[in-house]
Structures are given as C-alpha cells and as structure tokens.
C-alpha positions as CSV (number, residue, x, y, z in Angstrom):
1,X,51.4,-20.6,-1.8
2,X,49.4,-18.7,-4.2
3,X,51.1,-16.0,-5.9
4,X,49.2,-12.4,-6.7
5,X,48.9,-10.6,-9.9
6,X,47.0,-7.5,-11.1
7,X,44.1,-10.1,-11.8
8,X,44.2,-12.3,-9.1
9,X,44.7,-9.5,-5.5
10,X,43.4,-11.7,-2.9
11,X,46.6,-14.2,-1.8
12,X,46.7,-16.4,0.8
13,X,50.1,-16.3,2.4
14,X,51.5,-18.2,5.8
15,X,53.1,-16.5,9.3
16,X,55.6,-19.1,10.4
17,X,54.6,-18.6,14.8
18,X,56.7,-19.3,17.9
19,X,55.0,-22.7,18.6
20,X,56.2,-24.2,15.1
21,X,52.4,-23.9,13.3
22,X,51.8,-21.7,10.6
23,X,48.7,-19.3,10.5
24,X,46.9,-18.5,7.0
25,X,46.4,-14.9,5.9
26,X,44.9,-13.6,2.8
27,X,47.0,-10.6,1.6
28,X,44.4,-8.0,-0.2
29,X,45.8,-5.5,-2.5
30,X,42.9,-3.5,-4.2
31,X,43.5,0.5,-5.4
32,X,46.7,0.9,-3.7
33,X,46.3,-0.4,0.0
34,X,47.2,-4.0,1.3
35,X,45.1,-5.4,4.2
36,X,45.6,-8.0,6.3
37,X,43.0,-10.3,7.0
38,X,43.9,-13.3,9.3
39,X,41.7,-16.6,8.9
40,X,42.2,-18.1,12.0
41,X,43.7,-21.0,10.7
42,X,46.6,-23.2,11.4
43,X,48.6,-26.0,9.9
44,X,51.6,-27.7,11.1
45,X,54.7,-26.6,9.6
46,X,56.6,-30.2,9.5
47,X,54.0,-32.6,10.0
48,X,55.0,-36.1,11.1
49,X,52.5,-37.9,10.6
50,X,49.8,-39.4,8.1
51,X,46.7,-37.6,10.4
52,X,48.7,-34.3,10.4
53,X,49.2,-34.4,6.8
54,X,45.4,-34.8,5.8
55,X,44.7,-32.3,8.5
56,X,47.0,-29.6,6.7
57,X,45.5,-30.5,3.3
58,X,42.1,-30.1,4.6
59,X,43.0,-27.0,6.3
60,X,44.7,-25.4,3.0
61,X,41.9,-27.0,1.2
62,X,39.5,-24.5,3.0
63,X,41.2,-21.6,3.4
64,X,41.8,-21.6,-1.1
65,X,37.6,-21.4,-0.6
66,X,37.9,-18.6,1.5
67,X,40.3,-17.4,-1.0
68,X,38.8,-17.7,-4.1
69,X,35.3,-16.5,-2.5
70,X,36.6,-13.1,-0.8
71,X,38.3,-12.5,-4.4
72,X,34.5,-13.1,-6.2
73,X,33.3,-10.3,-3.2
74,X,35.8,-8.0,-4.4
75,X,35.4,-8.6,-8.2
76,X,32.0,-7.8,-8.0
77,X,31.5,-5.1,-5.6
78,X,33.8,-3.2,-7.9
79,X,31.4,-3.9,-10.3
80,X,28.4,-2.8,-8.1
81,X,27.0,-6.3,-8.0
82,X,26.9,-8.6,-5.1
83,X,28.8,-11.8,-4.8
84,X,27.1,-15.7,-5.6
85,X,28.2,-16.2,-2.3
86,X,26.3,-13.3,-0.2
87,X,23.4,-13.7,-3.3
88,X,22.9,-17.4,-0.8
89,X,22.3,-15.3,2.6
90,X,19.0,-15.9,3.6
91,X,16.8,-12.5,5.4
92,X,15.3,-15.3,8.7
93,X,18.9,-16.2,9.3
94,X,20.8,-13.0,8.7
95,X,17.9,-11.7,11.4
96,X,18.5,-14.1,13.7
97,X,22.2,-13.7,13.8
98,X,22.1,-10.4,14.2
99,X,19.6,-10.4,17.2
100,X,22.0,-12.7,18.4
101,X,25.0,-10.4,18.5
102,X,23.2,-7.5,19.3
103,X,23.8,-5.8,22.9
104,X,22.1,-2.5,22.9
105,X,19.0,-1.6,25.2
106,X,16.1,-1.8,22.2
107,X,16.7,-5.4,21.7
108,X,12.9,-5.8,22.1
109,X,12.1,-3.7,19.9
110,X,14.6,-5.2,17.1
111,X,13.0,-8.6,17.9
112,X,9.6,-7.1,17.8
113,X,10.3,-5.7,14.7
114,X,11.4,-9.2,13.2
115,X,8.2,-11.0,14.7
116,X,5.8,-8.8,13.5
117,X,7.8,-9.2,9.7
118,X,7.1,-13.1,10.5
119,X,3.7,-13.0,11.0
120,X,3.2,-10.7,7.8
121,X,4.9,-12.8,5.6
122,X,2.9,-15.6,7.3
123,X,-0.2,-13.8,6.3
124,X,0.6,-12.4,3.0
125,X,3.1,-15.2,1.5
126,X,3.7,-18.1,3.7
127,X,5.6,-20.4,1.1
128,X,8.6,-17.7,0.8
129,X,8.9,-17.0,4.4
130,X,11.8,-19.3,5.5
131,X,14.1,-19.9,2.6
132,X,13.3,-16.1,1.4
133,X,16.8,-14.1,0.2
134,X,17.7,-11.0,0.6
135,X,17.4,-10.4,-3.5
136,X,13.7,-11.3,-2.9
137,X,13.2,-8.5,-0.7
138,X,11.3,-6.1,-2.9
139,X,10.2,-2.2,-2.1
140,X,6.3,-4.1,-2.6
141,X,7.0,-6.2,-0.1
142,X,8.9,-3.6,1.9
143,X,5.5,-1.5,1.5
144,X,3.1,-4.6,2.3
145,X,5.0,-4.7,5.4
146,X,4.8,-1.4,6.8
147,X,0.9,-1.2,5.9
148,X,0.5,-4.3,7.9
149,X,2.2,-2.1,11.2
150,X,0.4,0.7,10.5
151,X,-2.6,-1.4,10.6
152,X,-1.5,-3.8,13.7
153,X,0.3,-1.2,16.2
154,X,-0.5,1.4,18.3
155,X,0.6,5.0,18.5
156,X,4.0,5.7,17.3
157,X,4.6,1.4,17.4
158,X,4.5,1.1,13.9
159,X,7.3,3.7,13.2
160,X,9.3,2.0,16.0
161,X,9.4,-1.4,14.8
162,X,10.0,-0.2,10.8
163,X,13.0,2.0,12.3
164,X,14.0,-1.3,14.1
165,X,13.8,-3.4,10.7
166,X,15.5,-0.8,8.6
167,X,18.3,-0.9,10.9
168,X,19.0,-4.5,10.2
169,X,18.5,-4.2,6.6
170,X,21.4,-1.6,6.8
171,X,23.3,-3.4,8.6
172,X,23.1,-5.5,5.5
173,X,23.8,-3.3,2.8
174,X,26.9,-2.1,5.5
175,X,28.7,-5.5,4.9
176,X,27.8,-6.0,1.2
177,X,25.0,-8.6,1.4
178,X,22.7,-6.6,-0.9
179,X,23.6,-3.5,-2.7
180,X,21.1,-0.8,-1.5
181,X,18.2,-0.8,0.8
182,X,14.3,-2.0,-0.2
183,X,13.4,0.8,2.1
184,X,14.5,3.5,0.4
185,X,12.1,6.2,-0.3
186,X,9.2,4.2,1.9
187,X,8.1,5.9,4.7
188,X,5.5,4.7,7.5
189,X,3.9,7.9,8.8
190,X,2.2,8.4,11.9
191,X,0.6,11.1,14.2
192,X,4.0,11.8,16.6
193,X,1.8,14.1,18.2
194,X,-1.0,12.1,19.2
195,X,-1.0,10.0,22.1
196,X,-2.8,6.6,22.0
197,X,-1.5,4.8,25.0
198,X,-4.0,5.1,28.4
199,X,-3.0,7.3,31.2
200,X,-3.6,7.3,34.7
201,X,-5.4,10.3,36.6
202,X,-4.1,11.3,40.2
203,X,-6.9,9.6,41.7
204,X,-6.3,6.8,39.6
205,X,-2.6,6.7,41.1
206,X,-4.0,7.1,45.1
207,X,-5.9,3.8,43.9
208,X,-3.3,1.7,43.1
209,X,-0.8,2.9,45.6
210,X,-3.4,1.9,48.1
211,X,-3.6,-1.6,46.4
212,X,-1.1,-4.1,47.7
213,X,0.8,-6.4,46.0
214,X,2.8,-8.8,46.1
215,X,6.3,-7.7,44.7
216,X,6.9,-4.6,46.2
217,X,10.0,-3.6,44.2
218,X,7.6,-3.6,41.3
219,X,5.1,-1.5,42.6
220,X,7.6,1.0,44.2
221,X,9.4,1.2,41.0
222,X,6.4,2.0,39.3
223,X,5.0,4.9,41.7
224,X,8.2,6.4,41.2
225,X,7.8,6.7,37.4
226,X,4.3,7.7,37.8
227,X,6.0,10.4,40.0
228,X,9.2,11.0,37.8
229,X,8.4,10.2,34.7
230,X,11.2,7.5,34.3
231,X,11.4,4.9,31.4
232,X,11.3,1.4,32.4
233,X,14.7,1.2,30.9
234,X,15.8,4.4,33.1
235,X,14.6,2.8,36.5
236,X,16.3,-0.3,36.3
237,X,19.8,1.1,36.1
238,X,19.0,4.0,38.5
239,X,21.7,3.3,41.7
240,X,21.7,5.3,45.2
241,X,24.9,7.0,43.7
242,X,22.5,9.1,41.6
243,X,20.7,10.3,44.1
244,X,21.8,14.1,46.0
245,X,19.9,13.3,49.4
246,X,21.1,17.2,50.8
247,X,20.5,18.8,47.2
248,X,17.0,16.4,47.3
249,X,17.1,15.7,43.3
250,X,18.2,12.8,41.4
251,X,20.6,13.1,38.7
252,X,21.1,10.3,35.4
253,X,21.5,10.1,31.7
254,X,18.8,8.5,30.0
255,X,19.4,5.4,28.1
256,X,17.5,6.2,24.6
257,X,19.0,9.3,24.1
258,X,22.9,9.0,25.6
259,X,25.4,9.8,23.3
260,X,23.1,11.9,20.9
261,X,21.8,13.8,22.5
262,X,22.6,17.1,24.8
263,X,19.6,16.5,27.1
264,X,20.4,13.0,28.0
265,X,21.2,14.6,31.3
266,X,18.2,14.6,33.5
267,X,17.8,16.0,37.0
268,X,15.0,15.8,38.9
269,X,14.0,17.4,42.0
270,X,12.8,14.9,44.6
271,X,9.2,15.5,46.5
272,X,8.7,13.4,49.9
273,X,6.7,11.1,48.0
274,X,10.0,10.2,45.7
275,X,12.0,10.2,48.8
276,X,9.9,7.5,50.3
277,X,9.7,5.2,47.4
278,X,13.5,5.5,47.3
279,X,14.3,5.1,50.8
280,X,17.2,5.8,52.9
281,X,20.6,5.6,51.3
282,X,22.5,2.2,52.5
283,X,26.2,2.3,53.5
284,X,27.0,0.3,49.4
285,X,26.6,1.9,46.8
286,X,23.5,-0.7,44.7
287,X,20.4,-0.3,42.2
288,X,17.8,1.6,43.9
289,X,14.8,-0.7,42.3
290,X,15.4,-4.9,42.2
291,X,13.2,-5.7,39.2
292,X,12.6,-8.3,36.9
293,X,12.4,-8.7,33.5
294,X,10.4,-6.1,31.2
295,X,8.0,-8.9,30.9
296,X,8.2,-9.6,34.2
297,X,7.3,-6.4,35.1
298,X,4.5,-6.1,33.1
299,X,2.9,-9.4,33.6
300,X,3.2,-8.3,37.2
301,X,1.4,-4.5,36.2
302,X,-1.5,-5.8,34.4
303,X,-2.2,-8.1,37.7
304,X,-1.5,-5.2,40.1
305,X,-4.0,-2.7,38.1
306,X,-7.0,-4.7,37.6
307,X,-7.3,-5.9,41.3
308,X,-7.1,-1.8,41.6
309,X,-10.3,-2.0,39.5
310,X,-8.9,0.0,36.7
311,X,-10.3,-1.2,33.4
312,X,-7.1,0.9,31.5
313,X,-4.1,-0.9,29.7
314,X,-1.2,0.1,31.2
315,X,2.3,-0.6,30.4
316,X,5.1,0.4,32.0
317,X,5.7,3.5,29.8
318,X,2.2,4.9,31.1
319,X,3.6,5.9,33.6
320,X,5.7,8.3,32.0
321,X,2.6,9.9,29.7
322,X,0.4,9.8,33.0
323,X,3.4,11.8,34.7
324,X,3.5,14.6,31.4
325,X,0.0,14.6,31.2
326,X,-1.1,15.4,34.7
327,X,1.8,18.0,35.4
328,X,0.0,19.9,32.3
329,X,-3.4,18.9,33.3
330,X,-4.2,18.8,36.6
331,X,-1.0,20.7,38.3
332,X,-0.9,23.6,35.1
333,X,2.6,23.1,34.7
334,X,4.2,25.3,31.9
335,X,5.5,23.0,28.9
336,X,8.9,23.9,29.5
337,X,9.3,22.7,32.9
338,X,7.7,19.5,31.8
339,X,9.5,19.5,28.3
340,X,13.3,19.8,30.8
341,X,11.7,17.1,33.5
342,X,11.2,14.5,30.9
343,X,14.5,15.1,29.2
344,X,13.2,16.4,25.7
345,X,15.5,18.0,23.4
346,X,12.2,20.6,22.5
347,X,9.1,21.1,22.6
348,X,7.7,19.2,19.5
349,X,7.6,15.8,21.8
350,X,6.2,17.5,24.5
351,X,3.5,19.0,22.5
352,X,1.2,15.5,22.4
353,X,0.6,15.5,26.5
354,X,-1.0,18.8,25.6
355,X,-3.4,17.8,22.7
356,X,-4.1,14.7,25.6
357,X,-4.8,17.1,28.1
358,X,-7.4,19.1,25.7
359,X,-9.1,15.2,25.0
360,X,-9.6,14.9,28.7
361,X,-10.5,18.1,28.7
362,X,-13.3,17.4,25.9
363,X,-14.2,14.0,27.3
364,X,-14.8,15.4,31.2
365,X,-17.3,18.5,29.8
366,X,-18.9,15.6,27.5
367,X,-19.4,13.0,30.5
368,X,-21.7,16.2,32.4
369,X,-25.3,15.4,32.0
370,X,-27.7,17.1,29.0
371,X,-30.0,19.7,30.3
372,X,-33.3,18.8,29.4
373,X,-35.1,22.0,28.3
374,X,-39.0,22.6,28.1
C-alpha cells in the first residue's frame, strides 16, 4: 500500500472484512481532518489462483487511478482551478445524468429547461452541441440562451425554465466540475405580474361541464380545479383523508411551496359543487382523482375543450388563473380571500388576476358596438 506524506494526502489503504476480502479505501488528510472514502472495491486477501491474482491486480490497478485522480481534484481546487479530469465532463451528459437522478415534482420543467437549451444550441451552434464542456459554457452563450426563452415562451415560462437550468449548472459548481457559474450576474426578466395564459369565464365552465367525455376522472379533476384553484400537481396527490366532510373544507400542503414556505397549508371551504365532484367518502382511505400522466391529461384537455367549442388554449394550470380571476371578476371577491384560497404568501402574486380582470374589463366595454352619430 501507498504510503502518505505532506505532498502526497490521498492514500489508498485496505479493511481486512469477515468474509476474507479486502475493501479499498482512500484515506484523505487535507487541513487537519481525515475522511474516509470507501471505493467499493474488493480483492481477495490470499488468492489461490492465476484468475484471482490478475483480478486483484486489475482491481488495485484501478483503484491507484482513482487514487492519483481524487489527489489531482484536491491539488487543484486548493488552487481554485478545476481538475483535467472534471475539465473532460461534458454539459449533454452531466444533464442527462442529473435528470436521471432527479426525484422532485418539477422534473418537467428541468427537462424542459434542457430541451429548449438543445434546440438553441441547435439553432445558434449546432457543431458544439454534443461534445460541448462545461469550460465552453460562456456568460455569451449563457445570454444567447435566455434571449432565445424570452423570445420562445410564454408568460413567466421563460424565467421558469432559466431557474430550472441554473439549478443544474449549480449543481455543478456544488461538486467541483466548473469553478463558478456562467449565470452569474444574467438575469431573464419578465412581467410576474402579467398574465398571458387564457382563462375560462363561468359560462365558459357551464360549457364544458355540460360536454361529456370520455375519461371522467379527468374531467372531474379538472372542474374541481376550475372550482378550487388546485395545481395539477396538487390534485393528483389529494386523498379522501384530506377531506373534513362535517367541517365541509378540504385541507393539504401544496407541493411547490412545502417546506419554504408558511402558507403551504391550504384549506378550502367546500361548495356542493366541490362536494359532488369529490363524491362520497369510501370506507379506504385512496386518491380522490385517478389521473394519468400530465401529458396524459392534457392531451385529454385540449380534446375535451374544443368539442366544447372553445377556441382558448388551456392547460391544466388554467384552471387555477380562471378560478383567481373570476372570484375577483365576476364574484367581487376581495384579494385577500383570494390571495389565502390560492395559498400565496402575499399579495404581489395575486396582484396579476387583478390587472386580468381590468383586461376583460377593457376588452368587454370595447366588444359593445360604436354609436354612430349624425
């Protein structure tokens, strides 16, 4: 085994175990504190024979790599620069193995965010795309980049999906694969309090609950946001258990803001119209709404509102600005009943249903007729 010095702090050492193999460790010392950091690698401590013997060389063989690698990582960070060995990572990989080990709820929007980087690069530079490093990632690119969401989303998309890449490119800098972020100091600004996406009126709503289709889970689901003002991401996990059938409310912690938020609590008082769509409690506890997949859902949404005759595009999260929108609108709600029913921490989110509201407003007295004077 390798020995340490003052120079050479990374050693790779052996742990005799009970079954008579040895696992590999590298023994870190750097500025005073020794860490641990098994490889996951055996050999056999008295081979007997010639297979045995080439597999422990091969074995040893590749944990020195790992060796004399994590001891270039640690040379150079203490330098602030970044190791040959991370210098190789390339940005569509790294992506794509993060995506892969991710588990939170905005998955789509971290893929979306990747796809959308795809198809500029595709656009702007298409011979760098696939073998492009992280080194190459420049604050000109970084800037092409969120122009090209800014011109290509809708709404408060294009901060979404740059919040989404950022995240990743964190995630980077986090485990020493590039010193400090591209995105530093570049911003993609939008109106947060406009609101693009279409909404549906209350006669718009009789319209479609009147128009059948086929997967009923879907379209009770959905009257029940346009009702509630749920996130698609808030229906699907809602169960029977959250529901207080003698207080008549239901009660759950919203997914996007759990953890940071003290308003992730919602509770919200249930008319007979939400009491139908959820039905009567069953004697197990289970999800209130069977649904599909997002895309499911609104593959099936785009099909249920154009048989309704309703030339709007409407995703899922319509529902919750047709909800905001119509208890300011046409129920003259105050906006800090509507701010508490939608969860909001204050007011400033709340604020764009109103500036909709005054659009509608502005568009019905426009739609009147022009009086034609002598």
């Amino acid at each position: 085994m390798r020995k340490g010095t003052k120079k050479n702090n990374v050693t790779l050492r052996e742990k005799p175990l009970a079954n008579g193999n040895i696992s590999l460790y590298l023994d870190i010392y750097r500025d005073g504190v020794r860490v641990k950091e098994y490889l996951k690698l055996y050999i056999v401590e008295k081979p007997k024979s010639t297979a045995e013997r080439a597999e422990n060389k091969e074995t040893l063989r590749l944990a020195e790599e790992i060796r004399t690698a994590r001891q270039s990582e640690l040379n150079h960070s203490a330098f602030g620069l970044v190791s040959p060995v991370k210098q190789r990572v390339y940005l569509y990989e790294y992506f794509e193995n993060y995506i892969a080990a991710y588990t939170k709820k905005d998955i789509r929007m971290i893929i979306g965010a990747f796809e959308r980087f795809k198809s500029f690069m595709e656009k702007e530079n298409p011979y760098r795309k696939q073998k492009m490093k992280f080194d190459e990632l420049t604050p000109d690119i970084i800037r092409g980049y969120v122009d090209y969401l800014q011109a290509n989303s809708v709404g408060e998309g294009a901060l979404g999906y740059y919040q989404r890449f950022k995240k990743v490119i964190t995630h980077a800098v986090d485990k020493g694969v590039i010193l400090r972020s591209p995105c530093n100091g570049i911003r993609c600004i939008v109106d947060e309090n406009s609101l693009r996406k279409d909404v549906l009126s209350l006669e718009e709503i009789q319209i479609l609950a009147q128009t059948p289709y086929q997967n009923t889970e879907i379209r009770r689901a959905f009257l029940f946001c346009l009702y509630a003002g749920l996130r698609y991401c808030d229906v699907i996990d809602l169960k029977y258990s959250n529901v207080d059938y003698s207080g008549k409310r239901i009660k759950f912690e919203q997914a996007k803001t759990k953890g940071h938020s003290k308003n992730s609590i919602v509770i919200i008082p249930l008319s007979q119209t939400l009491f139908t769509l959820i039905g009567e409690k069953p004697n197990k506890d289970k999800f209130i709404f069977d649904l599909p997949s997002h895309t499911g859902c609104l593959k099936a949404l785009r099909t249920w509102v154009a048989r309704a005759g309703i030339d709007k595009h409407i995703t899922w999260h319509c529902a919750r600005h047709s909800f905001a929108v119509n208890l300011l609108g046409e129920c003259q709600t105050d906006i800090k009943t509507v701010a508490s029913l939608l969860g909001h921490s204050g007011l400033k989110h709340t604020e764009k249903y109103t500036r909709a509201v005054d659009a509608l407003k502005e568009k019905a007295v426009n739609a009147l007729p022009e009086i034609k004077f002598n």
